[in-house]
C-alpha positions in Angstrom: 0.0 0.0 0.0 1.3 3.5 -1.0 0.8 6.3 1.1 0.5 10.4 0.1 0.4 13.0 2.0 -0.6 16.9 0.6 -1.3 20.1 2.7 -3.5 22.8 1.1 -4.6 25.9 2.2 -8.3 27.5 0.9 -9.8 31.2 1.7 -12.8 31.1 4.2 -15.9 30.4 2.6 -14.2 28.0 -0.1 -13.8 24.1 -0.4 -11.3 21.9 -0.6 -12.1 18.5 -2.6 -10.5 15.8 -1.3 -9.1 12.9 -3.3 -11.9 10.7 -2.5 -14.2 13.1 -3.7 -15.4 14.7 -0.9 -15.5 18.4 -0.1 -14.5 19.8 2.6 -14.0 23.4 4.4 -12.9 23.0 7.8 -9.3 22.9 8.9 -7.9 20.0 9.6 -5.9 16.2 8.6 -8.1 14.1 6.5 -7.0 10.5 5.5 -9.0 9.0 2.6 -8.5 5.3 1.0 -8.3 4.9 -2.7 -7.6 2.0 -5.1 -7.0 2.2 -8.9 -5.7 -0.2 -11.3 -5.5 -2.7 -8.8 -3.3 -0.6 -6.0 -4.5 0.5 -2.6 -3.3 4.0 -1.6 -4.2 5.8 1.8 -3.7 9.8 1.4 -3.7 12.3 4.3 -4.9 15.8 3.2 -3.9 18.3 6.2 -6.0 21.5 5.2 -5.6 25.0 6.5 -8.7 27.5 5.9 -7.0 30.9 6.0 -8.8 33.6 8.0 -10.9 36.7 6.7 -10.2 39.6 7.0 -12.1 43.1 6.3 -10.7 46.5 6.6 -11.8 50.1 5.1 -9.4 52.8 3.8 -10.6 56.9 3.1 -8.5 57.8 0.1 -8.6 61.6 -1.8 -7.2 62.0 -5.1 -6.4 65.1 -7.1 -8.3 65.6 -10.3 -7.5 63.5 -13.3 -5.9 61.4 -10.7 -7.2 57.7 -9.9 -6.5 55.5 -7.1 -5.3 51.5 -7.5 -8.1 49.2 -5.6 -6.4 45.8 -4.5 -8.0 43.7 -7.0 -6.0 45.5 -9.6 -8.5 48.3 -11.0 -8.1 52.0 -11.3 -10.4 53.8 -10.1 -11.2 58.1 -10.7 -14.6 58.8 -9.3 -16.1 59.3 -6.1 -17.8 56.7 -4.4 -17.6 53.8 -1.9 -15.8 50.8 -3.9 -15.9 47.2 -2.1 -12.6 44.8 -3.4 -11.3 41.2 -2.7 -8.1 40.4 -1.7 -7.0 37.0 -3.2 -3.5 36.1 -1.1 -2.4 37.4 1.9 0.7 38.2 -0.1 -1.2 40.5 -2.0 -3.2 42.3 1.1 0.6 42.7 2.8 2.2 44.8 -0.8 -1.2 46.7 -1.2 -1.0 47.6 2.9 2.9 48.2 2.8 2.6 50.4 -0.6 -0.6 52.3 0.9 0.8 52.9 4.3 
């Protein structure tokens, strides 16, 4: 019998599918049992459900200025914008670059 072992990381509020096909969204070590072609194989998934987090920021610009929201669009008009991180490496250059 072979064994595997994987480690995976999902946002909140996503799913992880599992190699025995179930999903899952809680943190934790899953072991699931396979066979194909003949060979048993036990695989431990250890899963790690990375936290939310929500923040708001008051930004002025300058006229036929515009203003870089995290997900990567410019924006040049007043208003209240909502945006989505997608890494924590990405929410800790947009914090260190707006700070």
């Amino acid at each position: 019998m072979q064994h595997f072992s994987q480690t995976a990381s999902i946002c909140a509020n996503d799913s992880f599918l599992l190699p025995g096909g179930t999903y899952v969204n809680t943190a934790g070590t899953y072991t699931d049992n396979a066979s194909a072609n003949g060979c048993d194989s036990t695989w431990t998934t250890t899963l790690n459900v990375l936290p939310t987090y929500n923040f708001s920021q008051t930004a002025s610009i300058c006229a036929n200025d515009s203003f870089l929201l995290p997900g990567g669009t410019y924006i040049n008009a007043a208003g209240t914008y909502t945006d989505n991180f997608t890494s924590a490496k990405w929410l800790r250059f947009y914090l260190d670059y707006h700070s």
